[in-house]
N, C-alpha and C positions, 0 to 999 in steps of 0.2 A: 646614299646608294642602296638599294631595296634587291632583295629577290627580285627574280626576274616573275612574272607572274605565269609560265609557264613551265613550271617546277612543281615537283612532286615531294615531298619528305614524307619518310616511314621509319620505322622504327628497326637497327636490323637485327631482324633474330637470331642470328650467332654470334653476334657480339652485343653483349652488355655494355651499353652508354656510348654507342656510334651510332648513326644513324644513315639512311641514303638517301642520297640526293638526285633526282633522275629527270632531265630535264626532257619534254615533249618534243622543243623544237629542232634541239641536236641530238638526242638519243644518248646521250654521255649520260654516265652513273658515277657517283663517285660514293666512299664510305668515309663518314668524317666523323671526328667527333662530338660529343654533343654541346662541348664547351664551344668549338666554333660558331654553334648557332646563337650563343649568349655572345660570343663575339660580334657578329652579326646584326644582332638586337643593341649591342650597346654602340656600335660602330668604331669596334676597336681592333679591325682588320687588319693586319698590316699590306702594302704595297702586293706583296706576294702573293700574298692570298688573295687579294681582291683579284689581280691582274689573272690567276690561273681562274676563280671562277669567272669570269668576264669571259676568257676564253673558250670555256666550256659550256657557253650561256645559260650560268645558272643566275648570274647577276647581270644588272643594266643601270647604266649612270642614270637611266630617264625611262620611266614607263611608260609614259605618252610616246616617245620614241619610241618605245618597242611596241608599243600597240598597231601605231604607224606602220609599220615596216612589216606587221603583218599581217595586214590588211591589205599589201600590197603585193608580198610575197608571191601570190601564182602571176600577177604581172610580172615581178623580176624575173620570174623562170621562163615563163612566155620568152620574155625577150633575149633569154642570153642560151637557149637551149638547142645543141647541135644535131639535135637528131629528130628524127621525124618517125611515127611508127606505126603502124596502121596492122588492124586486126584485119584478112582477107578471107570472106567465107566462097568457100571454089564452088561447094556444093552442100545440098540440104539433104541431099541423101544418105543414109545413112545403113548399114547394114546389120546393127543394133536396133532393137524395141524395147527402150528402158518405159516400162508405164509412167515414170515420173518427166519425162524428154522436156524439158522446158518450150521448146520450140514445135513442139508438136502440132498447136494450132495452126500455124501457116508452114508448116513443113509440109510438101508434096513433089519431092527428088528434082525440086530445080536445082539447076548446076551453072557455073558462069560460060558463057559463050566464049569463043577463039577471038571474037569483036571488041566483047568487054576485057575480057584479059590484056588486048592488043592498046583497048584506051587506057586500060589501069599504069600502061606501061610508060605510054606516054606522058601519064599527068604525072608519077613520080620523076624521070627524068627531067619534065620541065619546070616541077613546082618546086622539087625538091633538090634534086641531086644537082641539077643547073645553077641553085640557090646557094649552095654549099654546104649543103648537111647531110650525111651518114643516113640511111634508108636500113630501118629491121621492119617486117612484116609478120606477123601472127598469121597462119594459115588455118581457117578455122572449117566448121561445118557444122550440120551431119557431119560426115565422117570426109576429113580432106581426102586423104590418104585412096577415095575412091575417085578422086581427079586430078593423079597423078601427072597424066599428061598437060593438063590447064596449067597447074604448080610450077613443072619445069620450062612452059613457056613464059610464064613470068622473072620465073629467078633467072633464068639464064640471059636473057637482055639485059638484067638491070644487074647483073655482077659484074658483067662484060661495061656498061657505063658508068658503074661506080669505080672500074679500075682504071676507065680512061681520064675521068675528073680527080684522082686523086680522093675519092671516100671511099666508103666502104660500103658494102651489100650483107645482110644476114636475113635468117629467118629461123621462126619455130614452126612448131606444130602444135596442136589441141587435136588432142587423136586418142582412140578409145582403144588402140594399141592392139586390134585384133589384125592388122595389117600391116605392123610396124615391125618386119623381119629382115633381117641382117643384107639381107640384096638388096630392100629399099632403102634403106639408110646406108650403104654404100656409094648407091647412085646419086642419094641428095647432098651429102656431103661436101661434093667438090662445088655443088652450086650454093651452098651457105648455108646448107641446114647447122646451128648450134646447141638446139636441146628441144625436147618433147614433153609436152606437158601429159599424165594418161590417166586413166582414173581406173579404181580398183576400190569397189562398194566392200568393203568388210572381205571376212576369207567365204569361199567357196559358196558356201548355200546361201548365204545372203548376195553376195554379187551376183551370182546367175539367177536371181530370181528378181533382181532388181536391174541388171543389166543381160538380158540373154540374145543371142542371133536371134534374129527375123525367125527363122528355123522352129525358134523353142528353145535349143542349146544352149549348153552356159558356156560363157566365153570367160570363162576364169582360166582355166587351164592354156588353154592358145594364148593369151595375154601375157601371164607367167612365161611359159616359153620362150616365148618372142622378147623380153625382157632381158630375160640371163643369156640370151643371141646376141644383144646388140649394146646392152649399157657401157661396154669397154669402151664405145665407138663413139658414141655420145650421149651428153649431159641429161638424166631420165628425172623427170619432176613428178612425183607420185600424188597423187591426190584421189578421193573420193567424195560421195555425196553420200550423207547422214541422217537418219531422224532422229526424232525422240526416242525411239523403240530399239535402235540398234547400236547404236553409234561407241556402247560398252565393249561391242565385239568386232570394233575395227582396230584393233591390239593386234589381234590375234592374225588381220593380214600381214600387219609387220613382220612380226614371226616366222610365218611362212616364206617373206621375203629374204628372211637370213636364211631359211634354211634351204632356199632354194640357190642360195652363194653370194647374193647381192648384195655388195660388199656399200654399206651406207656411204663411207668415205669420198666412193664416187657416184652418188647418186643428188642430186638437186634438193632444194627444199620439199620438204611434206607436206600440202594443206591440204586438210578435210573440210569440206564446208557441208553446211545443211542445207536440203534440198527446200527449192523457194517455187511457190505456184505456180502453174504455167505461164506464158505471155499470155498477159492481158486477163487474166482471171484470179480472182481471189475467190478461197472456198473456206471459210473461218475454219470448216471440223474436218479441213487435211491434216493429213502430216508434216508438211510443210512450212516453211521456216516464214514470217512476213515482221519479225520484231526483232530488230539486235538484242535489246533490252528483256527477252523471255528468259528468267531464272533457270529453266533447262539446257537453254542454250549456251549461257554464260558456263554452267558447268560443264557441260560437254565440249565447248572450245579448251576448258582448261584442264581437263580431264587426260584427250586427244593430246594436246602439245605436251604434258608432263609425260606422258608413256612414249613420243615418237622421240623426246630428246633423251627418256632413258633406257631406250635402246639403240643411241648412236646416232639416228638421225638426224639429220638438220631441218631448221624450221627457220620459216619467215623470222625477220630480227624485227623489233617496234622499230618504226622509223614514222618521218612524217609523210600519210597519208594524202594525196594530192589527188582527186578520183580522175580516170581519163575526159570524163565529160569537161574540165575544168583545163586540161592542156591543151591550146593551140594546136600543137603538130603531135594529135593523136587522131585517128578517122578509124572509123569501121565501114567497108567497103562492102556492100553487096551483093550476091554473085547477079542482078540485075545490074549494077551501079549504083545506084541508089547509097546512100553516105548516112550515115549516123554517128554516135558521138561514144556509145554505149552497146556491145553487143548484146545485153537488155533489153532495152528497147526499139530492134528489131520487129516485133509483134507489135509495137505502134506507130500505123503510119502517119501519125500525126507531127512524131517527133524525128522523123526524114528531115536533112539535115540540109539535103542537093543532092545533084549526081556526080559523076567525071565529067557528064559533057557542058554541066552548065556549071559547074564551079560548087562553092559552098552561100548558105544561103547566114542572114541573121540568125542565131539560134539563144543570141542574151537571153530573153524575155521568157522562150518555150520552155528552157532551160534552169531558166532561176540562177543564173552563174553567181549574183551576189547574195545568193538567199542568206549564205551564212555573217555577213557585213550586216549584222545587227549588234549591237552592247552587250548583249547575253551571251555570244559564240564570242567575240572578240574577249572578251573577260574571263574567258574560261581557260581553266589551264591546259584541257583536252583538247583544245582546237586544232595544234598541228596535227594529232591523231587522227582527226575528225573530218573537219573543214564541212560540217552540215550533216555528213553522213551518206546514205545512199539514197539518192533521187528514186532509183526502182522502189526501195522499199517505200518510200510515199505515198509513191504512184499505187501501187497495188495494195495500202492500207486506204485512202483516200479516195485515189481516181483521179487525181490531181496532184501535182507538186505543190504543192501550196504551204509545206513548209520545212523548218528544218528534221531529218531522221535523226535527233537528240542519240548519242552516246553516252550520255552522264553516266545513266546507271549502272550500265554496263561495266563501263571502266570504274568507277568505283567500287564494283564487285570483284574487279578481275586486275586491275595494273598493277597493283603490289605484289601479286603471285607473277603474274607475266616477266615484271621485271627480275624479280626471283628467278624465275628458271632462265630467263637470258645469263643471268649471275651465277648457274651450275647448281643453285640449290632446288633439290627436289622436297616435295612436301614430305614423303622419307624422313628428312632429314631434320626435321619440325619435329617430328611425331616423339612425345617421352617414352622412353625405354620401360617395358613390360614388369 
């Protein structure tokens, strides 16, 4: 009876002669001693032991069985998963002028029609909620929050049809929170709104100069506002976009967030991400992010997540990674109709997926859905973290999906700190005393 081969061992630093055990594909830690691993090696477990790590899946009677099983794993999810969730962009308008705007290339203030909202409505109630599964939708943009009225024609049919069938109806936001004030999130509440995702580039001089109104104006201050307005009301997920250059002085928006009252306790998880080429363009001597694997980046995720958890905030937990491109009942809706898999891949209209009116089309093959079902990924301990990586990043190093986006290095740079501070310990806490 062997490790399970998607297990991690490290060594743990505040205790002499334990070690941790952290497995990929349940996310379970444990701290054991080091003589268990000589157990282990001589196979002189008792019952006990074996049965709690079995449990924990750090052990497997059969690693061909466990290889098995997950390699098939996004099909067992596929098949037993009750909900269905779709990213909805209302409108491309936006009343932000970030220079960096991902979508800029084919951004030109289209918005979804009273037609397409009306067929978006019908294909959930008949594909989904008639099916028997639970309906959340991501309201996404340019800026949703400026097609307010398109929004509430959607939620409001489909909460009224989730309570007739016995499911449920919710939704979020992706919203730049310059319009996210306490009278609109009152109004969207009784129709399902559950939490807001907003983004917040660093404090002050850095975000209004990477995020400002159409205007010229920095919209930092209105954002903050609007924040300590309405967070009592519902669930606020803070996030920004980073480069190489700055990404040290997004501490200091935290900061400003406590001091402005915002109590982390009730606020969503933190992610900062680094900002990634435009649609459809790669420029090697940007700022911009196109390699997980870039040794600035690796620090600067770990950098970020040490200073938002010691200052109280919460952060994404490691869990396994499953990208939406790979879930059945995920769709990105376009405010034409038009269906994609990834709201990435919006700027190619090659990887259009279908519409509403005509259903969804094959997308195996565009897609690469088994890229990662080679000996290499499967073998790898990283896998459930992973499962290939990001198809965008491919696309835009390449031009092509054509293969897997490798995490190796990365996480070998980074899981034994990551899991560390999921464990409470800060690098602080490493450091010998002066």
């Amino acid at each position: 009876m062997p490790f399970s081969r998607y297990v991690i061992t490290f060594p743990d630093p505040q205790r002499p002669g334990f070690v941790i055990l952290y497995s990929t594909r349940k996310g379970s830690v444990v701290r054991v001693p080091e003589q268990l691993l000589t157990s282990i090696a001589n196979n002189t477990l008792s019952p006990e032991e074996r049965a709690t790590l079995q449990q924990l899946q750090l052990w497997t009677d059969d690693l061909e069985a466990e290889r098995s099983k997950m390699a098939a794993i996004i099909d067992h999810t596929n098949a037993h998963t009750p909900l269905f969730s779709a990213t909805v962009v209302l409108t491309l308008a936006c009343n932000l002028a970030c220079p960096y705007c991902f979508e800029e290339p084919f951004r030109d203030g289209q918005e979804m029609s009273e037609e397409t909202g009306r067929i978006l409505v019908d294909y959930l109630i008949r594909e989904q909620l008639d099916q028997g599964r639970n309906v959340e939708l991501r309201f996404y943009g340019g800026e949703p929050l400026m097609a307010t009225t398109r929004l509430k024609g959607i939620a409001t049919p489909l909460l009224a049809a989730a309570a007739n069938r016995g499911r449920t109806f919710s939704f979020s936001l992706v919203t730049n929170a310059t319009l996210l004030t306490r009278a609109v999130v009152e109004e969207l509440l009784p129709l399902g709104l559950k939490s807001a995702v907003i983004t917040l580039d660093g404090p002050p001089e850095t975000h209004d100069r990477q995020r400002p109104f159409v205007s010229g104006k920095g919209s930092f201050k209105t954002i903050i506002d609007n924040l300590t307005a309405v967070y009592d009301l519902v669930t606020i997920k803070p996030g920004g976009n980073f480069t190489r250059d700055n990404y040290r002085r997004f501490p200091e928006m935290l900061d400003l967030l406590l001091e402005a009252g915002l109590d982390p306790a009730q606020l969503g998880p933190v992610q900062f991400s680094p900002i990634h080429p435009k649609s459809g363009l790669f420029d090697p001597h940007a700022a911009a992010c196109v390699l997980a694997n870039e040794p600035w980046l690796i620090e600067a995720n770990l950098f970020l997540r040490e200073e938002i958890l010691r200052r109280g905030f919460t952060v994404e937990k490691l869990q396994m990674g499953i990208c939406m491109i790979d879930l059945e009942q995920t769709l990105v809706v376009n405010y034409d109709g038009s269906l994609y898999k990834c709201p990435s891949l919006m700027g190619w209209p090659e990887f259009c997926v279908g519409t509403l009116a005509d259903g969804l089309g094959d997308y195996h093959a565009s897609h690469r859905l088994d890229i990662w079902k080679n000996d290499e990924c499967l073998d790898c301990a990283y896998l459930p973290l992973c499962f290939g990586g990001c198809r965008l990043l491919t696309l835009q190093k390449n031009g092509a999906i054509d293969t897997v986006d490798c995490h190796r290095a990365m996480l070998d740079a980074s899981l034994e700190r990551l899991v560390l501070q999921d464990l409470g310990v800060r690098m602080s806490d490493l450091q010998p005393a002066c």
